[in-house]
N, C-alpha and C positions, 0 to 999 in steps of 0.2 A: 504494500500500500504506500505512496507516494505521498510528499508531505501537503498535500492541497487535499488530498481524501481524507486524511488526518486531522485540519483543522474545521475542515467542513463538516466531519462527522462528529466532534470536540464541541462546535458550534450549537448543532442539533442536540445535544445532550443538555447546552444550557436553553433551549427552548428558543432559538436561533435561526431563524430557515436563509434570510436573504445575506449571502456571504459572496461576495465577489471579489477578482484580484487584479491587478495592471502593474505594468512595467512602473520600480522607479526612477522615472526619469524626466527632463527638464521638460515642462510642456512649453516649449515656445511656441506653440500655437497661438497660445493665448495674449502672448506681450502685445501684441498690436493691438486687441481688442481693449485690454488693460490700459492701456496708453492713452487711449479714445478714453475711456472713460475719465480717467483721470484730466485728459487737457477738458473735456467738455462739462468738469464740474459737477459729476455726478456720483460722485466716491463719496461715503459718508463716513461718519468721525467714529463708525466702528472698523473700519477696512485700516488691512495692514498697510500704508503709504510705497514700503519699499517693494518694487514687483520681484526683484529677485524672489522676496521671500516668499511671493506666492507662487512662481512658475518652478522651482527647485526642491523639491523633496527630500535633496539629498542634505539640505543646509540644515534638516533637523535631525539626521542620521547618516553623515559622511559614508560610510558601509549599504546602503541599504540599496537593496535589487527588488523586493516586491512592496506595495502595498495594500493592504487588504482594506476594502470598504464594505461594512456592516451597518445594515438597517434593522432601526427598531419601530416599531409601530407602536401607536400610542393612543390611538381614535378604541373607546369602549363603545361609542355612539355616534348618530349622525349630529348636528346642531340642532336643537329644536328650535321652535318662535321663540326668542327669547327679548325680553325687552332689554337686558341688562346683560352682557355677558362676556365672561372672559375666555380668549381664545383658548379653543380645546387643549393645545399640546401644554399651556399653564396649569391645568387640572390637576394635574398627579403632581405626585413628588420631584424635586429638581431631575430633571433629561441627565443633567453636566456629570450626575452622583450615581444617579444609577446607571447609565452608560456608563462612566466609568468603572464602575464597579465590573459589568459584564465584560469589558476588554481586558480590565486588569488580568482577567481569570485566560483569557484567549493567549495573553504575554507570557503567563506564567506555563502556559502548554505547550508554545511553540519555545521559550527556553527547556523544556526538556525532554523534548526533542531532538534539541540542538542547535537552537535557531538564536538569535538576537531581536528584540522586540521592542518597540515605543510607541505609546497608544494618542492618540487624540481626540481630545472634545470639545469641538470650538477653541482649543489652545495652540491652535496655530495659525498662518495666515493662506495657508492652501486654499485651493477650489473644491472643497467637499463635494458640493453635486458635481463638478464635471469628474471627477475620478469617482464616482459614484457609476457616473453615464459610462466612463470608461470599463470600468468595471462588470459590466451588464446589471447593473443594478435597480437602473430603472433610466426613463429620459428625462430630459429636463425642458418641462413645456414652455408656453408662450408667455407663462406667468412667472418663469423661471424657478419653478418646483420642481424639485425632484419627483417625479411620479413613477410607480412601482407597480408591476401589473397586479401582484395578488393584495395593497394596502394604497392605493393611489397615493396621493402627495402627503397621506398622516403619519410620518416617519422620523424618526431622529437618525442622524447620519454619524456612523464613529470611522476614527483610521487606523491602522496599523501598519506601521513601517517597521521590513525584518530584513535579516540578508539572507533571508532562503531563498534560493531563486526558484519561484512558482510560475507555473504557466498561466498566461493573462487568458481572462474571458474574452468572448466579445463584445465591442460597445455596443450599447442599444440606439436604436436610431428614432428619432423623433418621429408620433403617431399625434402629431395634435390635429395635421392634416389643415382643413381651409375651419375647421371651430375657432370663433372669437369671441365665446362667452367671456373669456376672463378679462377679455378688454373693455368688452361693452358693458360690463359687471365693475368695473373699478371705479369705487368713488371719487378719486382726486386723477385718474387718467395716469398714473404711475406705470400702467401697463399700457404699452400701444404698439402698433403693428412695425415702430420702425428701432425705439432702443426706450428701454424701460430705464426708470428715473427713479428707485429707491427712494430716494430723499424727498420725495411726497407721498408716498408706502405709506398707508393708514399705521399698519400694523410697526411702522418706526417711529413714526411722529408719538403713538402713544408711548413711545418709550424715550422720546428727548425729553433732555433737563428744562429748555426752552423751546418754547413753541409761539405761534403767531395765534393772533387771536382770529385769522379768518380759517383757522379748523377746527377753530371749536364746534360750528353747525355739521363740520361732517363727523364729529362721533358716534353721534348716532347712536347708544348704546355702547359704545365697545370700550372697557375696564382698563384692558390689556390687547395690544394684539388687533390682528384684523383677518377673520378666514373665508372673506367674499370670494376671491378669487377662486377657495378650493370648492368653496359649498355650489359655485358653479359647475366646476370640470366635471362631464359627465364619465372622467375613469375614477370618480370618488363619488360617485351614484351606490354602487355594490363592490363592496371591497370589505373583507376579512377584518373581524377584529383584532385588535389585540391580548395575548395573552398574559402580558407584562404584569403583574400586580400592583407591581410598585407604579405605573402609569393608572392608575383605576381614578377617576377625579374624585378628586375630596367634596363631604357634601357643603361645606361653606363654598366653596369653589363653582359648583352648580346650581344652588339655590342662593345668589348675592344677599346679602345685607348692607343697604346701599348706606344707611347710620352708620353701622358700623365701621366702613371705609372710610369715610370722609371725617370723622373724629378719632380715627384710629392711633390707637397711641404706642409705645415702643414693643409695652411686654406682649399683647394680641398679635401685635404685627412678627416678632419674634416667635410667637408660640403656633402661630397660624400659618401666613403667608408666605415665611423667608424661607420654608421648605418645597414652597415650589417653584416653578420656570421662571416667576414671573419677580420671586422676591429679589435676588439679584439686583432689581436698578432701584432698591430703596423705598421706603415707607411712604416718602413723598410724592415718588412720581403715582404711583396708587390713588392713595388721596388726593391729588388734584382733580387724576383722570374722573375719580368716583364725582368729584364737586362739578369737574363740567358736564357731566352726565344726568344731573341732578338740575343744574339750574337751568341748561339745554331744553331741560325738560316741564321749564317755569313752575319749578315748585314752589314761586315765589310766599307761596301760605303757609309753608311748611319750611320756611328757612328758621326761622326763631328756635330750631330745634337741634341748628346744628352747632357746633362745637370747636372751632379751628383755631389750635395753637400756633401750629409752625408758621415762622413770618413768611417764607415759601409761597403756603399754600393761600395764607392769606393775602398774598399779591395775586392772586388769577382769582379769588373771591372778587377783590374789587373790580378787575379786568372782566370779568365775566358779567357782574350787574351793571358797568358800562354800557359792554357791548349787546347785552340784552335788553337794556334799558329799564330794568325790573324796580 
């Protein structure tokens, strides 16, 4: 048995199916594309600035000939109507923890075997979906999701870089075809037929420190997160749940308490929220998004009820009764 049978069969023991592999090696494919984006202003303040580091693999493992890309699924449900809600893959417990946990376990197999191993969770500045796509993992559609035939785009993406040298899959080839749901689905037009623009991404905006006060009206409801684009794509129509546990959404997570976010105070927010996807960018960015979703929503008869310490949040209080004129 060969060492790609080995971790693929290592994989499926921890309850693992989508496991792909690719050469590693410099994609200069992609510098020119990277370049364009960068002179055109479209890089946001979470992307790695230097592209070496994103077209090089080997810059994080000098030695290394294969990488392995593994998908986790994390969707228990569709979206329902929801007035208020945070995007699904925030539901469960941190992605960052429990993916790493599962690769940790992937490293420690292919070390004894005999291999060399260093795992990644958003801790690097690679192209996760295109070595994803490389990988045969899944494509990456017009919305720029990695999408998966047997879980569509509700995936979390891990790396593994080893010096076994493994035979690469094939890439998968783009099936979005002439669909432009997710374009014509996009609130702020972040998605469009000719180069998509992140940095008016619902689903970033609600995670900037600062924001402008004309997207407040397009929240809309959204906590955290933005999943119009996927609840479109019709290959995320019937697609397989997940079996993960540790992704199963929490029930604060699913049924909001919109008081409770927007007064939310260190030890709640600690004992609650900072366990999942979403705690990461801090208590405040939370409570804001909860306050503009609330006043969005001219609860203006029911403000006397709320509660706002941090001077933070009480500068988009005032910004908000502004621009609502409340």
């Amino acid at each position: 048995m060969d060492n790609k049978t080995h971790i693929i069969n290592f994989c499926k023991e921890l309850g693992i199916s989508e496991v792909g592999f690719c050469r590693c090696e410099n994609f200069y494919e992609l510098e020119r594309y990277l370049n364009k984006r960068k002179n055109e202003g479209v890089e946001n303040e979470f992307e790695e600035k230097d592209i070496n580091k994103r077209i090089n693999p080997n810059y994080y493992m000098e030695e290394g000939k294969t990488i392995i890309s593994i998908a986790f699924p994390y969707s228990f449900y569709l979206h329902k109507d929801e007035e208020m809600y945070f995007s699904l893959y925030t539901r469960g417990k941190d992605y960052h923890k429990v993916v790493s946990n599962y690769l940790e376990k992937v490293c420690e197999f292919i070390i004894k075997i005999g291999g060399k191993a260093k795992y990644f969770v958003d801790s690097n500045a690679l192209p996760e979906r295109y070595i994803a796509c490389k990988s045969g993992i899944g494509f990456i559609g017009k919305n720029n999701m990695l999408i998966n035939k047997k879980y569509g785009s509700y995936i979390f993406l891990g790396e593994i870089i080893t010096n076994l040298s493994i035979e690469p899959d094939e890439p998968c080839k783009n099936q979005c075809g002439e669909c432009e749901r997710c374009i014509k689905a996009c609130p702020t037009k972040s998605i469009n037929k000719y180069f998509n623009n992140p940095n008016i991404c619902l689903s970033y905006i609600t995670q900037k420190k600062d924001i402008e006060d004309k997207w407040f009206e397009k929240f809309n409801g959204r906590l955290f997160g933005c999943d119009t684009c996927q609840l479109v794509c019709p290959f995320n129509y019937e697609v397989k749940y997940s079996e993960i546990d540790d992704f199963k959404p929490l029930e604060f997570m699913n049924n909001v308490n919109l008081y409770e976010l927007i007064s939310i105070d260190n030890k709640i927010f600690r004992e609650k929220y900072k366990i999942t996807s979403c705690g990461w960018r801090g208590k405040n960015i939370i409570q804001r998004n909860a306050l503009i979703n609330f006043i969005m929503k001219k609860n203006e008869n029911k403000m006397h009820n709320l509660e706002i310490v941090s001077p933070y949040v009480r500068e988009y209080f005032n910004r908000l009764l502004n621009f609502n004129k409340l």
